[in-house]
C-alpha positions as CSV (number, residue, x, y, z in Angstrom):
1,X,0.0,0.0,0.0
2,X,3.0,2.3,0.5
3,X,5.6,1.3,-1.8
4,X,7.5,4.2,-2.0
5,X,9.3,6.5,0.9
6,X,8.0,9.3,-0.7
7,X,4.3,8.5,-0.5
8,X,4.9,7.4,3.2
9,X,6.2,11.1,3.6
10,X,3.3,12.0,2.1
11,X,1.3,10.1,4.2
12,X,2.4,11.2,7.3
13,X,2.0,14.9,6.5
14,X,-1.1,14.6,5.2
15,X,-1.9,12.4,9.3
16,X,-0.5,16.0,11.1
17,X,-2.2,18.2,9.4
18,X,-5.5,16.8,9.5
19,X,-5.4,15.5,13.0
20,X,-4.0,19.2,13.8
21,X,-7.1,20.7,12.1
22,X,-9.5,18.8,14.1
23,X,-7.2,18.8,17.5
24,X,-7.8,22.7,17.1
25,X,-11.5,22.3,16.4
26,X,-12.2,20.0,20.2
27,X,-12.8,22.6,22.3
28,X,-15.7,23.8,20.2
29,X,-16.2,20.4,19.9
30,X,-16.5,19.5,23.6
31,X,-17.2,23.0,25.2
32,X,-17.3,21.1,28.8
33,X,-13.8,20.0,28.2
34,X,-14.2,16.6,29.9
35,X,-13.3,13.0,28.2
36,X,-17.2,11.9,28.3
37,X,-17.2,11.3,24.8
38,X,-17.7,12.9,21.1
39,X,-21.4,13.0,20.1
40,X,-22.3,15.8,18.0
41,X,-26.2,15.3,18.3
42,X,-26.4,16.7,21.8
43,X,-28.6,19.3,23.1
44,X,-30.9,21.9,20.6
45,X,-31.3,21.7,17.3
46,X,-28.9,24.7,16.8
47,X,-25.8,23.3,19.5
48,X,-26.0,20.1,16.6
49,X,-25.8,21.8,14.3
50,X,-23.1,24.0,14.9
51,X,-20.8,21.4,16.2
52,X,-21.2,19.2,12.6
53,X,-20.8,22.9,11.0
54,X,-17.5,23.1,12.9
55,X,-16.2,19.4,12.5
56,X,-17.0,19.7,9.0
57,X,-15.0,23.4,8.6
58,X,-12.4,21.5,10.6
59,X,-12.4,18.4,8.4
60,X,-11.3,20.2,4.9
61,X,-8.0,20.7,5.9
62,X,-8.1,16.6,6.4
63,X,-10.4,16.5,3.4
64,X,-7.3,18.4,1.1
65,X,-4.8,16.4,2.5
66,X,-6.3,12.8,2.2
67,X,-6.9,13.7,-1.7
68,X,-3.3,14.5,-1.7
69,X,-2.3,11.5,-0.3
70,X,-4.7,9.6,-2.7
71,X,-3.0,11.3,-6.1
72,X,0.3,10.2,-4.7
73,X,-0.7,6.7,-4.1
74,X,-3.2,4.2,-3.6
75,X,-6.8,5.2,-3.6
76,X,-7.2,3.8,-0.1
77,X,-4.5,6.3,1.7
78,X,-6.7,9.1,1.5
79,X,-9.6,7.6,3.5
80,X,-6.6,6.0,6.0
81,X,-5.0,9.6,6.4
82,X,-8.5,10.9,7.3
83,X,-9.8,8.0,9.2
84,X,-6.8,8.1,11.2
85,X,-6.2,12.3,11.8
86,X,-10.1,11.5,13.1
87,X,-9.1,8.7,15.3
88,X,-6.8,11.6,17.5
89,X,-10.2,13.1,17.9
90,X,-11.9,10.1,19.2
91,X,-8.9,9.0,21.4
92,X,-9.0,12.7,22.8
93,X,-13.0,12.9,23.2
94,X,-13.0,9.5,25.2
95,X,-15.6,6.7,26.1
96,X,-19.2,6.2,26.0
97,X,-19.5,6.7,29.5
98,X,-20.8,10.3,29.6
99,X,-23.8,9.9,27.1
100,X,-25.2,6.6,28.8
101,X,-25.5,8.3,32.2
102,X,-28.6,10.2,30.9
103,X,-32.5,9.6,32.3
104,X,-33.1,8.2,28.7
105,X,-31.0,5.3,28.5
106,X,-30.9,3.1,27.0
107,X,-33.6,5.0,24.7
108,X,-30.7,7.4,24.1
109,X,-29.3,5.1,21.4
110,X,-31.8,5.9,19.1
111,X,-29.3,9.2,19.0
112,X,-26.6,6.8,18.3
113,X,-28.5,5.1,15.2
114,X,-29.0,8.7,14.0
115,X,-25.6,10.1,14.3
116,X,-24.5,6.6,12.8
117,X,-26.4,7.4,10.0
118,X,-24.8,10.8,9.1
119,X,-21.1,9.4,9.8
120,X,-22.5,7.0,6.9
121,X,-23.4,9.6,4.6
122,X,-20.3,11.6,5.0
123,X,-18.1,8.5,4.8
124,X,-19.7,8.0,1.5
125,X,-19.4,11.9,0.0
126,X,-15.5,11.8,1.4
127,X,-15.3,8.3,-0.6
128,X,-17.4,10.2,-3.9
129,X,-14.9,13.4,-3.5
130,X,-11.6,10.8,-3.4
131,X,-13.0,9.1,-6.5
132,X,-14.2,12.4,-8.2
133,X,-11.5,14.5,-7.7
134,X,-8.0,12.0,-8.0
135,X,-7.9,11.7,-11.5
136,X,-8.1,16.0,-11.7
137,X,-5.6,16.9,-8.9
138,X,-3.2,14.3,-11.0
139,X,-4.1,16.7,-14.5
140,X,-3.7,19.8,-12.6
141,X,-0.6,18.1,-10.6
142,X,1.4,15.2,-13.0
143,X,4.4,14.9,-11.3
144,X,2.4,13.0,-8.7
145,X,2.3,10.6,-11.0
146,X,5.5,8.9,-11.1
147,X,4.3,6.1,-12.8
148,X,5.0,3.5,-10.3
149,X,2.4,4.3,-6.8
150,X,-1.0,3.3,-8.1
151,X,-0.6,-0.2,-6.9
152,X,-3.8,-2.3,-7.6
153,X,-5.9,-0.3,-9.0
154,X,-9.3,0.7,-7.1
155,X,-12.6,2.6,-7.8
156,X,-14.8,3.4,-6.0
157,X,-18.9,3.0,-7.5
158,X,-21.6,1.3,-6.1
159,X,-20.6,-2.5,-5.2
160,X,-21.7,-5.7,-7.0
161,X,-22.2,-8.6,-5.9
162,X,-18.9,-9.5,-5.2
163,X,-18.1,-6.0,-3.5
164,X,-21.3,-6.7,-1.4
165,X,-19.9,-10.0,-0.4
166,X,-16.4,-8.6,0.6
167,X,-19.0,-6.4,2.9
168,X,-20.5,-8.9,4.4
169,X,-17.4,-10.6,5.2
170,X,-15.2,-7.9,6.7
171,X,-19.1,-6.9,8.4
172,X,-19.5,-10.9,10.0
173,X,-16.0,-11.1,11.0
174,X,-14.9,-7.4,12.4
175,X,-18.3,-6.9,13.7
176,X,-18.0,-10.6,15.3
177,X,-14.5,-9.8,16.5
178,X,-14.9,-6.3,18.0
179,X,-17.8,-7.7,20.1
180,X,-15.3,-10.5,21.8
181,X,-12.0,-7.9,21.9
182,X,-14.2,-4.7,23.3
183,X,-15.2,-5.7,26.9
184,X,-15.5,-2.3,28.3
185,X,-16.1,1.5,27.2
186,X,-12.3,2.3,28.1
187,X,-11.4,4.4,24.9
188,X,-7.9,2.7,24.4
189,X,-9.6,-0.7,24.5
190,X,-12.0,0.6,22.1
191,X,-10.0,2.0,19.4
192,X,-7.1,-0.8,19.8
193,X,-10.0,-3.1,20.0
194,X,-12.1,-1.8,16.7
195,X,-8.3,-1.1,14.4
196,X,-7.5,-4.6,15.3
197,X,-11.0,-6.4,14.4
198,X,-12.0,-4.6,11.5
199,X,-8.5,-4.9,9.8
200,X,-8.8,-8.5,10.1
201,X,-12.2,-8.2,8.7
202,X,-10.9,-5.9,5.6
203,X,-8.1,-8.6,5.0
204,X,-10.6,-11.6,5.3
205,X,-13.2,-9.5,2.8
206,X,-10.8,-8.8,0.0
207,X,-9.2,-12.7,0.6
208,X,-12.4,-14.1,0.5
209,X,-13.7,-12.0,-2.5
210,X,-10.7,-10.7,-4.1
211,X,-12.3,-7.5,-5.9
212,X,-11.5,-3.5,-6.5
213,X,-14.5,-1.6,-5.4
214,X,-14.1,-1.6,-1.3
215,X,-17.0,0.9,-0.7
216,X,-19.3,-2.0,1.3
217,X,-16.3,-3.2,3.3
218,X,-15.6,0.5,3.9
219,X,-19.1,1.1,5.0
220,X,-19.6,-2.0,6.7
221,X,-18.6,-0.5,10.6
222,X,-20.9,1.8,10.1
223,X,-23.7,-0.6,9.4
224,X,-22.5,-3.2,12.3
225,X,-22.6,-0.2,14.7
226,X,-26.4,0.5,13.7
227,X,-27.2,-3.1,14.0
228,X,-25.7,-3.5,17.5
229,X,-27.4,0.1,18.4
230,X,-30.6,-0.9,16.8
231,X,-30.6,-4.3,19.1
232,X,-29.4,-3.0,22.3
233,X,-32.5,0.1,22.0
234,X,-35.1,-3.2,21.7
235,X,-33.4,-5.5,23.7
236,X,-34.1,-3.0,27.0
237,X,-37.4,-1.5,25.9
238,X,-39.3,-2.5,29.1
239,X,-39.7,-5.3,32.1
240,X,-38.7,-8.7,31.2
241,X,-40.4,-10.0,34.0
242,X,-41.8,-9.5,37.3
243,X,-39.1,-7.7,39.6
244,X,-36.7,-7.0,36.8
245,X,-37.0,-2.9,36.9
246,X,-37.6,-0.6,34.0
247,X,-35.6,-0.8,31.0
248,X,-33.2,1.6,32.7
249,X,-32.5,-0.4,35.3
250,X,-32.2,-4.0,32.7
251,X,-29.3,-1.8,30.9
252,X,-27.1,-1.0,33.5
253,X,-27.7,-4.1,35.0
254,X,-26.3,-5.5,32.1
255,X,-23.7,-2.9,31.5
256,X,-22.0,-3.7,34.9
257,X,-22.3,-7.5,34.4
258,X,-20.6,-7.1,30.9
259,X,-23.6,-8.4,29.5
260,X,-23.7,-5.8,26.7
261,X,-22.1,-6.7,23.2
262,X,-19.1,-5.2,22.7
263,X,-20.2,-2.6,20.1
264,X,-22.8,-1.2,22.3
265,X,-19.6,0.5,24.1
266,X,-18.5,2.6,21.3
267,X,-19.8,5.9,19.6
268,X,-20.3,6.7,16.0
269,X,-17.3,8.6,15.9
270,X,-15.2,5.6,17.2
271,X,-16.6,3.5,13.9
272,X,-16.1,6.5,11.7
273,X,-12.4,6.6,12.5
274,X,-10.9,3.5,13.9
275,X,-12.9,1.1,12.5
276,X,-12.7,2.3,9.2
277,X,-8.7,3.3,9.6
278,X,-9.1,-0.6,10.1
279,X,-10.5,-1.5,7.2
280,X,-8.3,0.5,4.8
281,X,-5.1,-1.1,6.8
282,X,-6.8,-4.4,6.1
283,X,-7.5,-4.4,2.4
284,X,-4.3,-2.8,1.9
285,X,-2.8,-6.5,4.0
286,X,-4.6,-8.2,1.5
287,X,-3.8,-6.7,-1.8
288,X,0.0,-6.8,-0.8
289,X,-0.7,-10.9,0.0
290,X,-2.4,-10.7,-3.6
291,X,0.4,-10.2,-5.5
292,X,1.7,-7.0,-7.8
293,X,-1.5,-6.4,-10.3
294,X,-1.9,-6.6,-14.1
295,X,0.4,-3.4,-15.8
296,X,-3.3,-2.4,-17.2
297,X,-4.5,-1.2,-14.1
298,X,-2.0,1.7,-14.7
299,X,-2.9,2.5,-18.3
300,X,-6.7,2.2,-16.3
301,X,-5.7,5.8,-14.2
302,X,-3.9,6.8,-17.2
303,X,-7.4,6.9,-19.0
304,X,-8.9,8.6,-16.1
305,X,-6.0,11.3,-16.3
306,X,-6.3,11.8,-19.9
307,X,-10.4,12.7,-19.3
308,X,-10.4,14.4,-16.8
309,X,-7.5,16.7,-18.7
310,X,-10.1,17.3,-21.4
């Protein structure tokens, strides 16, 4: 995925100055300035909304430089330079913690599903904009092209079959694996936790379906977090019995026995970032293990070049 040291330069500036960007933003971010966690849908209408305006104003310098990083190499280090400058944002923001301790819990993950949602859609416009705009920033910029970094070569479009099945995969196995490594809401657990299993999930989706459009397995946290949210808000919607409390007291009874799946301890943000960061790590695993790809994949992005030049 990084063949050359000048891409891995690239790379790493790209990290610093998005994670910079959105280090700056966190105190508008979190105006309490305590580590209970990065949820943007909190309070009025207008306090949500200014907080996504602001992450999003944050996020173009991130934006700039993951497009950078994706001229200069493979398609996939944009979405890991972001992923991961977001990740020092989680780390810094913390656990769960702080938004379960609220009178509606564990109705308070309908939030979750929500916010999960919008993560979603602006995973997918960041993955659109990569896609869009590579092919111009390497006309307006050609000596990024040096003819050697595009690796395997990857679009992203809406998946097939086999794309949807390399979803499923890296969704069964990093979803099933983040639910046995993630036993608490301890935000170094988490992250380590959802990096590890959703690489593994990555490598296993693009072994298992060898393919070049990774949207679905790039999406697929996203979707195993509104799954897990989705069953944890039914699963404690009332009394399960005579002398078991209100659904209140069911979810912290579980949440103290470590009773609650694993992926009921994260936020949105922490599937946004770590989870995804991942997933790119893991399909770039896999298409090293692959082998070098067929010299037409460069004449492919040559093509792509040459259009959008005219």
């Amino acid at each position: 995925m990084f063949p050359k040291l000048r891409q891995r330069l690239v790379i790493g500036v790209a990290f610093l100055i998005g994670a910079a960007a959105w280090q700056l933003a966190y105190p508008g971010l979190c105006p309490a300035g305590a580590a209970t966690g990065l949820v943007l849908l909190r309070g009025g209408v207008l306090v949500s909304l200014s907080a996504w305006a602001l992450l999003l104003l944050a996020g173009l310098p991130a934006l700039g430089a993951g497009l950078a990083a994706s001229a200069a190499g493979n398609p996939l280090s944009g979405l890991f330079v972001a992923t991961a400058a977001l990740t020092t944002l989680a780390w810094r923001g913390g656990g769960i913690d702080g938004w379960l301790w609220r009178p509606s819990t564990p109705g308070s993950y309908a939030g979750l599903m929500v916010e999960c949602v919008i993560w979603l859609a602006l995973l997918a416009g960041l993955i659109a904009a990569i896609e869009f705009l590579r092919p111009r920033i390497l006309a307006r910029w050609p000596k990024l092209d040096d003819g050697e970094h595009f690796g395997t070569h990857l679009h992203f479009a809406l998946p097939d079959v086999q794309a949807l099945s390399a979803g499923l995969a890296c969704l069964l196995v990093g979803g099933g694996l983040a639910l046995l490594l993630v036993r608490s809401s301890e935000r170094a657990q988490v992250i380590d936790g959802l990096i590890l299993a959703f690489m593994l999930g990555g490598l296993a989706g693009q072994l298992c379906f060898p393919q070049h459009n990774p949207v679905a397995m790039l999406l697929s946290p996203l979707v195993a977090g509104l799954v897990v949210y989705g069953w944890t808000l039914f699963a404690y919607a009332g009394p399960a019995g005579a002398g078991a409390g209100d659904a209140s007291t069911q979810f912290f009874r579980a949440w103290h026995q470590g009773h609650l799946p694993g992926l009921a301890l994260v936020l949105p943000v922490h599937l946004a970032s770590a989870a995804v960061c991942g997933v790119t790590l893991g399909i770039g695993w896999a298409l090293g293990l692959q082998g070098a790809p067929n010299p037409k994949h460069h004449d492919d992005n040559q093509e792509e070049v040459a259009q959008a030049r005219s």
